[in-house]
LOZA-690495 format. One record per residue (C-alpha): x, y, z; residue in one letter. Coordinates in steps of 0.1 Angstrom, whole numbers, padded with zeros to 4 digits, always signed. Layout:
BEGIN
XYZA
...
// end
This chain:
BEGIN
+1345+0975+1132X
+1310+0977+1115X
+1294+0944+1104X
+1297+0944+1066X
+1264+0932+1060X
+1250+0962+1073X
+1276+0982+1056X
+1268+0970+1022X
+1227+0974+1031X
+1214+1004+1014X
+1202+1034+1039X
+1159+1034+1049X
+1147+1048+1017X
+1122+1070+1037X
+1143+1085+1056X
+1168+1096+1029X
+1136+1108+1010X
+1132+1127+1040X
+1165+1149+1037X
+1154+1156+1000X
+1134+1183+1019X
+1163+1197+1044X
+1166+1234+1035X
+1133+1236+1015X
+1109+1261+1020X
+1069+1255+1008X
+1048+1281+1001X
+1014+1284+1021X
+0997+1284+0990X
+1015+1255+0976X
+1022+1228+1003X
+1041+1197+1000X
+1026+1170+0982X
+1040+1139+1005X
+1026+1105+0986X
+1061+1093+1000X
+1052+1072+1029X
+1024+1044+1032X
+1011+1049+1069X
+0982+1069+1078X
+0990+1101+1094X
+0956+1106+1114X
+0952+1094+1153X
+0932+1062+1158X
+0892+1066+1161X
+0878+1085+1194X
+0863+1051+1208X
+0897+1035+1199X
+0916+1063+1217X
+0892+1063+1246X
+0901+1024+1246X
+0933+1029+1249X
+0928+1054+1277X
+0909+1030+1298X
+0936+1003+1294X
+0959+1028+1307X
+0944+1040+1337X
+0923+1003+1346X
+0948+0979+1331X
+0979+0974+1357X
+0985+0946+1337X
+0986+0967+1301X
+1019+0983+1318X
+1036+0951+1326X
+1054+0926+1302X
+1027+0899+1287X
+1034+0869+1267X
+1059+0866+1243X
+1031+0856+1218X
+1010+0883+1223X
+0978+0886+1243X
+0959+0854+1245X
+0927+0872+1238X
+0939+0891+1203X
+0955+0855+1194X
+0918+0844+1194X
+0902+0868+1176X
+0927+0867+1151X
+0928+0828+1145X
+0882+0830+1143X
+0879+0860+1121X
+0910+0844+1098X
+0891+0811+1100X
+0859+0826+1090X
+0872+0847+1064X
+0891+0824+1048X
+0875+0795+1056X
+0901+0773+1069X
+0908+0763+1100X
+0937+0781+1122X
+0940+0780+1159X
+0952+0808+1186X
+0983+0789+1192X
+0985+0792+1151X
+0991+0830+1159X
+1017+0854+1171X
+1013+0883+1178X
+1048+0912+1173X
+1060+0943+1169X
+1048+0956+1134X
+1046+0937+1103X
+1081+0941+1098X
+1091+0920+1128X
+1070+0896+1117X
+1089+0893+1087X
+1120+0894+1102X
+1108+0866+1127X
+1096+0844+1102X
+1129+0845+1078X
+1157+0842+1112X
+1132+0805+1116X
+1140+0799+1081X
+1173+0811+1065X
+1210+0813+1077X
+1238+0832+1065X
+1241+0820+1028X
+1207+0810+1025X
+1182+0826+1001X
+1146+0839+1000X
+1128+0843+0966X
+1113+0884+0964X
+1098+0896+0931X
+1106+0929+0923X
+1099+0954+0929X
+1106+0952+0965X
+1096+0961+0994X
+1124+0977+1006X
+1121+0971+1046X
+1124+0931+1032X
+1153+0936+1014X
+1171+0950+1039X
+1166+0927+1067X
+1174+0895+1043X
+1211+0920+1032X
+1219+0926+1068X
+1208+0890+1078X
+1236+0877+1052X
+1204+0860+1034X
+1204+0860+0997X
+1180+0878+0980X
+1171+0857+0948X
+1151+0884+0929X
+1122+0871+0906X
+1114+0903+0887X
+1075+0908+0877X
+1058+0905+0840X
+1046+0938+0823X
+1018+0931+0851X
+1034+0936+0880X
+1025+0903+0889X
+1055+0878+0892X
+1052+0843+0872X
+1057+0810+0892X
+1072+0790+0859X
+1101+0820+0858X
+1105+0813+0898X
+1105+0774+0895X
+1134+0778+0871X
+1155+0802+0892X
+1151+0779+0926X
+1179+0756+0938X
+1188+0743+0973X
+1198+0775+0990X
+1164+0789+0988X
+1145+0784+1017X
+1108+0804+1013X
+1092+0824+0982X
+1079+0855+0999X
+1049+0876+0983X
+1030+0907+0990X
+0995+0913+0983X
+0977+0936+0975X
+1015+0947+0968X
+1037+0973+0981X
+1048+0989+0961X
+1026+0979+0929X
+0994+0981+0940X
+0993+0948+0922X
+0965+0925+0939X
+0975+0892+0930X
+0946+0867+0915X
+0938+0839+0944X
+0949+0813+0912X
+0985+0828+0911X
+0990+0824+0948X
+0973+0791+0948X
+1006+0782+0919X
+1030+0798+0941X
+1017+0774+0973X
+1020+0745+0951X
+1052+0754+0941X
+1067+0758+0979X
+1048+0728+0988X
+1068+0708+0963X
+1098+0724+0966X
+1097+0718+1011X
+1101+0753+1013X
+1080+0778+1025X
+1059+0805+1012X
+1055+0839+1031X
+1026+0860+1022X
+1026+0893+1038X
+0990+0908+1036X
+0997+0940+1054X
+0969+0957+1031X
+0943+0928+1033X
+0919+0953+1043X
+0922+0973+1016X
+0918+0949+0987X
+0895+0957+0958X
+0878+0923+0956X
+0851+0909+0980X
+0859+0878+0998X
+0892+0859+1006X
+0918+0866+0984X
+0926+0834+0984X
+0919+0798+0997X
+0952+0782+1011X
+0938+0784+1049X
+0916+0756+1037X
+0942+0737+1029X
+0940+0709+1060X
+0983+0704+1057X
+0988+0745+1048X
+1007+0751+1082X
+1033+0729+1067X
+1042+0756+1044X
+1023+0788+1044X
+1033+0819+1068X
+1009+0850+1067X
+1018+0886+1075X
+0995+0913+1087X
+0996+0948+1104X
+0973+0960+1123X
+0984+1000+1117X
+0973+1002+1082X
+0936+0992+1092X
+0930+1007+1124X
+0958+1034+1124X
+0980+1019+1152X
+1012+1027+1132X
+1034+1042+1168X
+1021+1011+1181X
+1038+0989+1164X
+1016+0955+1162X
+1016+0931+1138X
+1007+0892+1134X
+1023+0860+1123X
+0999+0831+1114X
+1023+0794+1109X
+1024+0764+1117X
+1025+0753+1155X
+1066+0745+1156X
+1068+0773+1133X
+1056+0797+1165X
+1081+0776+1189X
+1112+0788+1170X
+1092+0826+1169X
+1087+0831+1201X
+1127+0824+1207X
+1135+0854+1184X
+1110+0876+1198X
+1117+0872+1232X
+1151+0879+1226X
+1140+0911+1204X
+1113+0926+1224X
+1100+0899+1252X
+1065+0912+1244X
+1048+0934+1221X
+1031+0967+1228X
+1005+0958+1254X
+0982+0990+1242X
+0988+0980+1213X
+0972+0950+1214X
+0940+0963+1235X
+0937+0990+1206X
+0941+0960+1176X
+0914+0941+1200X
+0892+0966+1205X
+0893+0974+1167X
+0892+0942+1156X
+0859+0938+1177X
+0838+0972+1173X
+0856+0989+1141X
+0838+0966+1115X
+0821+0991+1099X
+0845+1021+1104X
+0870+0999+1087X
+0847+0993+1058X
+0844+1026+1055X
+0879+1036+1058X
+0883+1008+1028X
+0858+1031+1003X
+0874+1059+1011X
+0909+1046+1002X
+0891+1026+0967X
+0878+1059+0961X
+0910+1072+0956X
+0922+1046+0936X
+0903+1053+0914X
+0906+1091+0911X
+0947+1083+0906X
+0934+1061+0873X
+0907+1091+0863X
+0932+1116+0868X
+0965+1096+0850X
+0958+1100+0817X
+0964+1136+0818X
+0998+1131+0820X
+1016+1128+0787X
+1039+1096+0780X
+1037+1082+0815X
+1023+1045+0821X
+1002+1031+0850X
+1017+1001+0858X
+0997+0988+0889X
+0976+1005+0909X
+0958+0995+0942X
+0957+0993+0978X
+0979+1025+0990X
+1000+1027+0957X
+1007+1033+0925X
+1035+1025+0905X
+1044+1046+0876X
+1065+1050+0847X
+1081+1085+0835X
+1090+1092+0802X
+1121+1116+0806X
+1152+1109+0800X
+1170+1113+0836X
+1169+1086+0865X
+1141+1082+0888X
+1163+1091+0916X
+1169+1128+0895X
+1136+1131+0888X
+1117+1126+0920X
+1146+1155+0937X
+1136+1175+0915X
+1097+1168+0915X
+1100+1178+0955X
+1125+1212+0944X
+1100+1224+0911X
+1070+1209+0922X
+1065+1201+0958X
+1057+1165+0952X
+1075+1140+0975X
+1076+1103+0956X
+1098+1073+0962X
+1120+1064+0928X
+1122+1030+0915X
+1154+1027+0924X
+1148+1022+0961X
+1128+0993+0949X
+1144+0972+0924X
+1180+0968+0913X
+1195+0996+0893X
+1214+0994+0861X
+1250+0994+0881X
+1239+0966+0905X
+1226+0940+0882X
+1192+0957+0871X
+1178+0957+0837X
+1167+1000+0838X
+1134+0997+0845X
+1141+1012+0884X
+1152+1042+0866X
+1121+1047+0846X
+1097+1042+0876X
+1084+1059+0907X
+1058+1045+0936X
+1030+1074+0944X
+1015+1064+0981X
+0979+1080+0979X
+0965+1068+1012X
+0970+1105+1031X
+0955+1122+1000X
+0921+1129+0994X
+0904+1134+0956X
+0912+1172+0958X
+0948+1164+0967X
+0953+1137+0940X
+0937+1162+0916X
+0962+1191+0927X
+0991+1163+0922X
+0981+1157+0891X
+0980+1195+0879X
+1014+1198+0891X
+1027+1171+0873X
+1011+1183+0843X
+1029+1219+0847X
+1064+1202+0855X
+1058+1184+0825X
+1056+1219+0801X
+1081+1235+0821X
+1103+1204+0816X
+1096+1199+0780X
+1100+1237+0772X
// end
């Protein structure tokens, strides 16, 4: 017997992306193009690594299990920079530490919603969100975005009703690029706050966002633990992904009903983990800023170089993405195989992000495709793009 929650979730889109490329040979000369997958792919800083190493061989404690809530010293750095940068007010005990971003996520929605419950997500999706709230038996009321790829809180306020229990949002968005303007978040807020429901904003790419200054104000807000959750990851900004560490930042009987799930998932999260988020949070100021330019820089080579390709559309761009649309007349799904077979490019389709026509979508999935740029320099997104333009003619021929 299978649960049929999890039966009727679809497979990690990654990972079936993955066995596009069983039996596929690359030429030397021509190697894969993989803007498939948003994590970087390079090891941690040397003073991070060298961190680590000393926590491993002077720490017996970093080999033991810690608090379910994470170490009490990363809570606190957490809960001043947050409170600096955003210039509200949020306390260590305001913070909890876990297992990736995605735990957080599913932490903060097993505090919130049963089985028959709901949770507002625009689409697109992040897919990882999608399928915890499908295997959870949670409702997924979709809110899909404007031509903008930003979603519209008076199209959400009409599609609420009782069984919705938070609006979740991602910014700078995954898998838009979209970074949503601090006065559309700010209507969002208000709109939980009136509701009694919570609003989840997961701000794994903070770092990365194009504006200076907080992206938005809702920390200051003296009541906003009464309904605003914040998620971050600590792998995008300091390149911890194997270490799996994320944070939650709620409300103070918010973190009581977290730190039953996580102690039941993983007692405590990765205790190098932590020391490496620590140690970056308090000496990788600059790298980070760096790493930041680096990845705007390639932002906007993806918009310099777009406009080579004939009929397509930038629909959002920013952060580690893009989010196009194709102008052939074959599914997403098709299209990005056969990208990987005649081109060597490796893109997600829409279709692992939104609804598709045979499940209650309105087409556009099929039209669009996310490009993840954060692993590929000018030079690569150049060679992407001369590619694309060739398996354009060859298609068109």
């Amino acid at each position: 017997m299978t649960n049929p929650d999890f039966l009727a979730t679809f497979p990690p889109p990654v990972m079936e992306s993955r066995r596009w490329l069983d039996g596929l040979t690359f030429d030397a000369a021509r190697p894969l193009i993989n803007v498939s997958q948003a994590a970087p792919t390079q090891a941690p800083p040397k003073a991070l690594r060298q961190a680590l190493a000393d926590a491993v061989m002077n720490e017996p404690e970093a080999h033991l299990y810690g608090p379910v809530l994470g170490l009490p010293e990363l809570r606190a750095e957490v809960a001043q920079q947050w409170s600096t940068a955003y210039g509200g007010a949020i306390l260590p005990d305001n913070v909890a530490i876990t297992s990736g971003c995605n735990q957080a996520f599913c932490a903060a929605v097993a505090t919130l919603a049963k089985a028959g419950d709901a949770v507002m997500i625009p689409t697109p999706w992040y897919f990882n969100h999608k399928m915890w709230l499908d295997m959870s038996g949670v409702e997924s009321r979709l809110l899909p975005c404007e031509a903008d790829m930003l979603p519209d809180p008076e199209r959400a306020a009409a599609l609420l009703d009782d069984r919705v229990k938070a609006i979740l949002l991602v910014t700078p968005n995954n898998p838009t690029g979209a970074e949503y303007p601090a006065e559309l978040v700010r209507a969002f807020y208000d709109l939980a706050k009136s509701r009694g429901i919570a609003l989840i904003i997961d701000e794994t790419y903070r770092d990365f966002d194009a504006r200076n200054g907080a992206p938005h104000d809702l920390f200051a807000d003296p009541d906003w633990a009464d309904t605003l959750i914040q998620l971050y990851s600590f792998s995008k900004a300091y390149r911890l992904t194997g270490h799996r560490v994320g944070a939650l930042v709620g409300g103070l009987s918010r973190l009581v009903e977290v730190e039953k799930f996580l102690d039941t998932l993983t007692i405590c999260p990765n205790q190098l983990g932590q020391r490496g988020a620590l140690f970056g949070m308090q000496n990788l100021a600059q790298w980070l800023a760096g790493q930041r330019a680096e990845i705007l820089d390639r932002r906007a080579a993806i918009s310099k170089g777009f406009p080579a390709l004939e009929g397509w559309k930038l629909l959002g761009s920013g952060a580690y993405f893009a989010y196009v649309e194709h102008p052939f007349g074959m599914a997403s799904d098709v299209l990005a195989q056969k990208l990987v077979q005649d081109a060597a490019i490796l893109m997600l389709p829409g279709t692992m992000f939104a609804p598709t026509l045979g499940t209650g979508g309105d087409g556009s999935a099929e039209r669009q495709l996310r490009i993840a740029f954060a692993n590929v320099d000018r030079a690569g997104i150049d060679g992407m793009f001369a590619r694309m333009v060739d398996f354009q003619v060859k298609l068109n021929a």
